[in-house]
Each structure stands twice: as C-alpha cells, then as structure tokens.
C-alpha positions in Angstrom: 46.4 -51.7 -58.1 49.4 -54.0 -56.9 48.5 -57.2 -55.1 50.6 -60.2 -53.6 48.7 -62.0 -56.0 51.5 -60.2 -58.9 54.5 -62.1 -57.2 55.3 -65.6 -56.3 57.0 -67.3 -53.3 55.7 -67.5 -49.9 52.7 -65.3 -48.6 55.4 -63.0 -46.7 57.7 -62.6 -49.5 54.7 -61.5 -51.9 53.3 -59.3 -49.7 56.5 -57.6 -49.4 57.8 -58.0 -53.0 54.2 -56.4 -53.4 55.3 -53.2 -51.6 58.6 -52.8 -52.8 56.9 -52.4 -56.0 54.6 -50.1 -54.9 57.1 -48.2 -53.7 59.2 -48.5 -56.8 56.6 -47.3 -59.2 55.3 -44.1 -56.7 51.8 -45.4 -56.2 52.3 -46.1 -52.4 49.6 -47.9 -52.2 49.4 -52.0 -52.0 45.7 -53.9 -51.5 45.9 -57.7 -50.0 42.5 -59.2 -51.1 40.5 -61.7 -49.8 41.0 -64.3 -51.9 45.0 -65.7 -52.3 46.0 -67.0 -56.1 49.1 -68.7 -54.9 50.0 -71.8 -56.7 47.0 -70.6 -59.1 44.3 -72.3 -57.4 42.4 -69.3 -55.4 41.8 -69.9 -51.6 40.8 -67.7 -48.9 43.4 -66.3 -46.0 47.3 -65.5 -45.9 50.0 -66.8 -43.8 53.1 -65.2 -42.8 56.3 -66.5 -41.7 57.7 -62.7 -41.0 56.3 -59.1 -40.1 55.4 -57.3 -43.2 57.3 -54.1 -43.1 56.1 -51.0 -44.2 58.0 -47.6 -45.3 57.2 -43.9 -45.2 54.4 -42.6 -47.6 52.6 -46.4 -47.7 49.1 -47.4 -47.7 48.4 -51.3 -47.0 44.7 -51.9 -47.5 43.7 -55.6 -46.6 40.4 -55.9 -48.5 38.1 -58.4 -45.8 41.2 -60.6 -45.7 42.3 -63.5 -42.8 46.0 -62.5 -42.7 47.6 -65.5 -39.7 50.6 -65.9 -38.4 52.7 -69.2 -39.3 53.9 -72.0 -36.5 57.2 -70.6 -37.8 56.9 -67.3 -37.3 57.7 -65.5 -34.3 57.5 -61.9 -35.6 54.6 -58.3 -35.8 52.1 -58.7 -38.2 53.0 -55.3 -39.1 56.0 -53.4 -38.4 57.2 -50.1 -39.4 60.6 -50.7 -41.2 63.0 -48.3 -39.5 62.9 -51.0 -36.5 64.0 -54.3 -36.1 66.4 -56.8 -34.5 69.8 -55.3 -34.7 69.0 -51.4 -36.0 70.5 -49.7 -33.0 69.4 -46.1 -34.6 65.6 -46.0 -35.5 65.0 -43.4 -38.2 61.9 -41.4 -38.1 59.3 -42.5 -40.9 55.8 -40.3 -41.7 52.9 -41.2 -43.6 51.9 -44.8 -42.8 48.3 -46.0 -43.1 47.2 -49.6 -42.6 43.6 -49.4 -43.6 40.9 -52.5 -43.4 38.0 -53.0 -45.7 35.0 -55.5 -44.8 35.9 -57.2 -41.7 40.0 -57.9 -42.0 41.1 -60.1 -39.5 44.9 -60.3 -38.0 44.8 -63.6 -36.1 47.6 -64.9 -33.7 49.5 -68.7 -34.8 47.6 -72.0 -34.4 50.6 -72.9 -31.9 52.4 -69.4 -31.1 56.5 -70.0 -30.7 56.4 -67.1 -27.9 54.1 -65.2 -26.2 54.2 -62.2 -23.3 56.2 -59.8 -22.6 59.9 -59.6 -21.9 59.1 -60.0 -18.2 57.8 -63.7 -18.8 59.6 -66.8 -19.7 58.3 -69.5 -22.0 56.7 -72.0 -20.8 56.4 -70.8 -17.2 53.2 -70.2 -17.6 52.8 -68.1 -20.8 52.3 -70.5 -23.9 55.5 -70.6 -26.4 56.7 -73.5 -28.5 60.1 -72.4 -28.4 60.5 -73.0 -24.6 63.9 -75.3 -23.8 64.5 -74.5 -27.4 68.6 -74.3 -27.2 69.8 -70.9 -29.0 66.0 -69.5 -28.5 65.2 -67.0 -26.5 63.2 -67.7 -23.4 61.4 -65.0 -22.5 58.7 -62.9 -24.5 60.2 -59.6 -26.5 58.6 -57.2 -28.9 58.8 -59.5 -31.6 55.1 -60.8 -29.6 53.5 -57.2 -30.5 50.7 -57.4 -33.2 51.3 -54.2 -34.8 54.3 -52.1 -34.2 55.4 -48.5 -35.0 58.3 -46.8 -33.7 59.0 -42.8 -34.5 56.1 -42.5 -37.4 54.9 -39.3 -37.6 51.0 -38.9 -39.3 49.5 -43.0 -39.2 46.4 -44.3 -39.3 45.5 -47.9 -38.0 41.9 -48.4 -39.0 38.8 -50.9 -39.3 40.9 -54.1 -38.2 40.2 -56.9 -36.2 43.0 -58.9 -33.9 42.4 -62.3 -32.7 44.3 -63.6 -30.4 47.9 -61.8 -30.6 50.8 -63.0 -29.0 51.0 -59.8 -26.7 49.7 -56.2 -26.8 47.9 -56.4 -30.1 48.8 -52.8 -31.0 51.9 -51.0 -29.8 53.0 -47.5 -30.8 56.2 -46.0 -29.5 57.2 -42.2 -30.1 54.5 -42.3 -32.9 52.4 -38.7 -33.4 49.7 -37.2 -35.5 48.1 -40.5 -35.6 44.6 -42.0 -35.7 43.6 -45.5 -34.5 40.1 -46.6 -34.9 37.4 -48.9 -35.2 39.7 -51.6 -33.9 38.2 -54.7 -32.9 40.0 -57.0 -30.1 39.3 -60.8 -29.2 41.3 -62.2 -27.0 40.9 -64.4 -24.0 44.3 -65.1 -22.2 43.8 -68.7 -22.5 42.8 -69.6 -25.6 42.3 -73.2 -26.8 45.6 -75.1 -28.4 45.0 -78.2 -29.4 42.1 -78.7 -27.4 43.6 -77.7 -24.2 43.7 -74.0 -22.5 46.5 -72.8 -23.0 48.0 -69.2 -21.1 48.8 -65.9 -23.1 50.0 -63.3 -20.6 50.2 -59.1 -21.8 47.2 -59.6 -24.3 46.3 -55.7 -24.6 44.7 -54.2 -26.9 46.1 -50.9 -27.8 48.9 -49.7 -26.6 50.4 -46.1 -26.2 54.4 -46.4 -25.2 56.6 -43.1 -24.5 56.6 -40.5 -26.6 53.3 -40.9 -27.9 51.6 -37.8 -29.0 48.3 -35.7 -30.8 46.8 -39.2 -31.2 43.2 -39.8 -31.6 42.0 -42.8 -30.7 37.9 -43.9 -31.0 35.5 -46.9 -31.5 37.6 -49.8 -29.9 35.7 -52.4 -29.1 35.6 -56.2 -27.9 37.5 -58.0 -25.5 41.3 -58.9 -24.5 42.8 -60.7 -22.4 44.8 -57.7 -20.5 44.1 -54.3 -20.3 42.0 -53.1 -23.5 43.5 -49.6 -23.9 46.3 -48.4 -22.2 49.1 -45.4 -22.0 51.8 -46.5 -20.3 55.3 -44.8 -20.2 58.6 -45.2 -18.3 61.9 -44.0 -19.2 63.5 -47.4 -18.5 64.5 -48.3 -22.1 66.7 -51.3 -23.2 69.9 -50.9 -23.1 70.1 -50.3 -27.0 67.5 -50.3 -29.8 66.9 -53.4 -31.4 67.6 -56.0 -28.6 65.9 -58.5 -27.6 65.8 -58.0 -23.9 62.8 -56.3 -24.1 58.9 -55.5 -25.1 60.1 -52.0 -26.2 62.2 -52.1 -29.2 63.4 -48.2 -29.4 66.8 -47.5 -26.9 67.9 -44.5 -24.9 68.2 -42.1 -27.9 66.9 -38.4 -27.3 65.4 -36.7 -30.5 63.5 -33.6 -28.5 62.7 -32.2 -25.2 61.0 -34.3 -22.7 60.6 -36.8 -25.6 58.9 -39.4 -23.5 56.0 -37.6 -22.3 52.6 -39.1 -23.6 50.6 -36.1 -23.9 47.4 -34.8 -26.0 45.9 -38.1 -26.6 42.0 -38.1 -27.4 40.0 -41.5 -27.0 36.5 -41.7 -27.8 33.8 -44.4 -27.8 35.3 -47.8 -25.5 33.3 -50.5 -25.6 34.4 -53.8 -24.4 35.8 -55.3 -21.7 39.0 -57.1 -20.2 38.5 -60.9 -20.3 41.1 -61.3 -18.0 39.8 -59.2 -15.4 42.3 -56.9 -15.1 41.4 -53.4 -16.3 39.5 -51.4 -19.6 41.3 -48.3 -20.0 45.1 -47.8 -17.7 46.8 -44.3 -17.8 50.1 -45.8 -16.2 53.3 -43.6 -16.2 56.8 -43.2 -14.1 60.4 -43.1 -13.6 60.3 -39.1 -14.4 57.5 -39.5 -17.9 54.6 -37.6 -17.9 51.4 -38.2 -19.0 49.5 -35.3 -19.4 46.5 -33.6 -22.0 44.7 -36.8 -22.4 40.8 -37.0 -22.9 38.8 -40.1 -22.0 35.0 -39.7 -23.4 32.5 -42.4 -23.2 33.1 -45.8 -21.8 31.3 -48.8 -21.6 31.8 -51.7 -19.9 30.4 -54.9 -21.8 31.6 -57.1 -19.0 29.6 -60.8 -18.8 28.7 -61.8 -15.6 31.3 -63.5 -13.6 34.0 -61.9 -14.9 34.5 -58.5 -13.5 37.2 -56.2 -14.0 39.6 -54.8 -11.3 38.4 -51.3 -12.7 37.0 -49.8 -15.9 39.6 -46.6 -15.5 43.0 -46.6 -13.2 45.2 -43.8 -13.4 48.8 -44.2 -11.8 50.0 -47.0 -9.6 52.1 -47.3 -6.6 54.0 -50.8 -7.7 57.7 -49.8 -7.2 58.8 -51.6 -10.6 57.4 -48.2 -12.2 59.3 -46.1 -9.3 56.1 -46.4 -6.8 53.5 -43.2 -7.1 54.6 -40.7 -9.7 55.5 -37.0 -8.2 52.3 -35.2 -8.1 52.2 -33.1 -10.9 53.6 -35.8 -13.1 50.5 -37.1 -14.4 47.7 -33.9 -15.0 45.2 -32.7 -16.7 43.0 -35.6 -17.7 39.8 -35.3 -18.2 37.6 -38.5 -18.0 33.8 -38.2 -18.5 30.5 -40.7 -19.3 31.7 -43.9 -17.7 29.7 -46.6 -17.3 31.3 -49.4 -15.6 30.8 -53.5 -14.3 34.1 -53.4 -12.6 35.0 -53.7 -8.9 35.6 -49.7 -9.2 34.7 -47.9 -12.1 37.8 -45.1 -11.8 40.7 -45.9 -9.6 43.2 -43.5 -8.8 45.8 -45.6 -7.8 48.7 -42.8 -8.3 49.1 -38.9 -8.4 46.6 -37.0 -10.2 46.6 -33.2 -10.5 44.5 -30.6 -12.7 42.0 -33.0 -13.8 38.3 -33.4 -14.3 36.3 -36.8 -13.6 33.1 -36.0 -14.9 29.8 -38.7 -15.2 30.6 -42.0 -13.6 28.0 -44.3 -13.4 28.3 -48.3 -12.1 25.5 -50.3 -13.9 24.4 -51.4 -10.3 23.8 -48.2 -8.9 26.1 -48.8 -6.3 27.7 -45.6 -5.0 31.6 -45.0 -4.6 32.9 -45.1 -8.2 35.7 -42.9 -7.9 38.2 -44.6 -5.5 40.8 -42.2 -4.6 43.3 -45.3 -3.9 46.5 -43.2 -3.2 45.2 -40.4 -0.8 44.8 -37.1 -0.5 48.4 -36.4 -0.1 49.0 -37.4 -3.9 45.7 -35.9 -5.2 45.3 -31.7 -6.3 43.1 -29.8 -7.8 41.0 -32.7 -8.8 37.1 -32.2 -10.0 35.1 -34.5 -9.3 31.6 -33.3 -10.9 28.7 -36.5 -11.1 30.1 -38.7 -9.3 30.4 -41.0 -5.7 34.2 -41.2 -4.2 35.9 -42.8 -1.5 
C-alpha cells in the first residue's frame, strides 16, 4: 500500500510523489490515512498548498482523513490531470476513482485567497484574500471548484464530505460512465473568518457542466450555500481551455456530435437543503445544449425553519444571460417523482419543458399548487402531471 507517509516534503508534494509512484510501479492505487507522519511525530489532518492531480487508471482512497486547503493555496482539492492553467488541449482520461473510508472530510482554507465564480470579483462581496492583490486575479475562476474532472470517462466520487468549498464543491465537465455518491455537503455562504461572517457566493454542491453523460448520482445529503445539485449547461465556453476567465476550464473544442448535451443522468435519494435559500435540485440549460433523459427520484427537503428555499426542483429559466427560455423541445424527457418539499414551490418550471413526467409532489404543509408552471403554456408540451397541485 503506498502512502504520503513514504515521501517527504510538504503534504502536497507527498501526496503527489505518492501517486507517481503508484503509478510507476502499476498498482494504481494510493491510500492517504488518517494520521500524517510528517516530520516523524504523527498528527491528525493534511494541508495542501496545490490540487492533487490524478491520472487515468487511479484509485485515491482517503482513509477517515481531514484533507484542508492552505492560506496559500488557491487551487481543486482534486483535479483530473489533463486540465489545468495553460493546457489549451484537454486529453480524455478513463478510470478515475476517489473513494472515502470512515468519514473523510475535504474542508475549504481558514482564510480562502478567492472564492465564487468567474462572474464575481474579490472582495465585492465574495470573501478572497487576494483582492487588490497587484498581479492576482480579481475575480473567482475554476481554480475555486472543490473537485474537478474534465473529459474522464468511467469515475467514481464516493463517501466524501466537503466543508465549506470555495465554489461548487463538485464540478464535472464532459465526464461519463460515472457515479457520485454518498456525498455529504456543509456549507453556509457565510461562514465565520476570524470571528466575523464572511460571504462565499456559487457554494453548490454537485455540479453537472456540458457534456455530462450515463452518470448516476444518489444519497447527497446536507446543506450548501447555493444550489445543492445542479445540471447546468450552455455552450458559451472560454475562449480557450485553461484560462482563467472562467469557472469552466475546458474551451470550444468539439470531440462528438452534440457534445454538450447533458443527457441520461440518474439521481436518487436528495436529502438536504440550500442554506442559502436559493434552490435543492436546478436542471438549467441554454444557448442551443440540451438536457434531456434525466431521472429525479426521491427528494427531501430538510429545510430549518426560517430559511426556505426559492424551490426544491426548477427546471429551465428565462434570465437572458443563458439566452432567455430554451426552445421547447430543448430540455425533455425528465422525469421527476416523490418530492417532498419546504420551499416556496416545490417544482418550478421556470423554462421549456416537453415529454416529461412530474409524478408525487407533496409540500410538508399540505398546501396545494406545488407544480408552478412559471413559463406558460406556450413553452410547456406533452407534460404529465400525475399526483400533483399546479398553477
């Protein structure tokens, strides 16, 4: 078994002198254990000062281990290694599992150097230590993502729990044949810093980009401070890979077809809640991507009183940033079933929807109306609604 505790240096460069061995001697496999021997005197936890970086045909087990990010980081916990500042072509990689034992624990910097997405600046109001920095960026980037795979075909992401990420705390782009589960979130949006509240914008949980497909998702539980689930997909990349412009590091390469799409997703088993009121699951596409073939089934909405989602379930949007209401027909076939929701509507369909199923809905008051068709009849078609209250 190869362990960090085999190398010296700093925590990042064992962890990843630890899986260039692994990968050196075929075993593919590397365990980071609880307890850390550096300097010889064992203690518990890990700090990083840089993404650990994992090739095709690796398995990183952390064995009930506190892996935290440095003040001096401002990097993934975890990303895939075809992808990174400057690598303008992202290579496809296969076979990637990052598998927890016990309760393993990712956990956000003491006093993060950036947080958001590339839509926010530093400082204005989104926490970062780096705002005014001279030659620092100002604005949030994917470098804030927790974990982060680009083009890996057959992953697994599984038994983890992320405290406080700088962004989304998962974010898969282009990835397939995947399964993400038993994923515990706990994130607030405004987090204590030095005694003070401080203000994390974009803290999702998971997130599905473009060309995201035959994923299974189940069991995420716990709280964020965005949206706690979410597919969202737009063709509007950067205008290369690897820049720093944006929260989506892969560019305006075409590999296949409608590449984009996000289709044949499955998520099971939801239970949690946005902290930040905003929404629990958010099927969320435009500018010509599709999201299609996509199973929700069984949500529940742990909400505490007095904070209340905007919904438990949206589907589409009209905000013209994602090119207003998709073309009907654009985002079909979903099938959402045994919801059970806290939120001001439990499914809003605030976009097109077309060949779909909404199945049990139920709002924990008893209140009726817990499908909200948002967007109209015009933008709605062959939609079943079976055990449930619209307006």
């Amino acid at each position: 078994m190869i362990t960090p505790n085999d190398f010296k240096g700093r925590d990042s460069e064992r962890i990843q002198q630890a899986i260039d061995a692994a990968v050196a001697d075929g075993s593919g496999r590397v365990v980071i254990p609880r307890m850390n021997h550096a300097g010889g005197k064992p203690h518990e936890g890990w700090e990083i000062d840089s993404a650990i970086l994992l090739p095709s045909r690796m398995t990183l087990e952390l064995d009930a281990c506190r892996i935290r990010l440095s003040d001096r980081c401002r990097d993934n916990f975890i990303r895939s290694a075809n992808c990174g500042q400057g690598i303008r072509s992202i290579q496809p990689m296969h076979d990637i599992q990052i598998i927890g034992r016990g309760r393993a624990v990712l956990e956000g910097a003491v006093h993060p150097r950036a947080t958001g997405d590339s839509a926010k600046t530093l400082g204005q109001p989104t926490y970062g230590t780096d705002a005014g920095v001279a030659g620092e960026s100002q604005t949030g980037d994917w470098r804030n993502l927790g974990i982060l795979l680009a083009r890996v075909d057959r992953f697994r992401i599984e038994n983890l729990t992320i405290v406080e990420p700088h962004c989304w705390g998962i974010s898969l782009e282009h990835c397939s044949h995947g399964k993400v589960r038993d994923i515990d979130f706990a994130s607030t949006g405004e987090p204590l810093i030095d005694g003070v509240s401080a203000v994390i914008l974009n803290q999702d949980g998971l997130d599905l980009r473009a060309g995201c497909h035959d994923i299974l998702i189940e069991n995420i539980t716990g709280y964020t401070g965005d949206d706690l689930v979410a597919l969202t997909g737009s063709s509007h990349h950067p205008a290369e890979s690897g820049g720093l412009e944006a929260t989506q590091i892969c560019g305006p390469e075409r590999w296949e077809g409608r590449c984009d799409d996000i289709r044949h997703i499955m998520i099971r088993n939801v239970v949690g809640h946005s902290r930040g009121r905003n929404h629990i699951v958010r099927f969320l596409n435009g500018h010509g991507v599709r999201l299609h073939d996509v199973i929700l089934d069984g949500l529940i909405d742990t909400s505490p009183d007095g904070v209340q989602a905007k919904a438990a379930v949206k589907i589409g949007d009209n905000n013209p940033a994602w090119g207003g209401i998709t073309p009907l027909g654009d985002t079909h076939r979903l099938v959402i079933d045994r919801i059970l929701s806290r939120a001001r509507e439990a499914v809003l369909v605030g976009g097109s929807l077309a060949d779909s199923v909404i199945g049990t809905v139920r709002r924990h008051d008893n209140r009726g109306g817990e499908v909200f068709l948002e967007s109209g009849p015009a933008n709605i078609r062959n939609v079943t609604i079976k055990d449930a209250g619209v307006k």
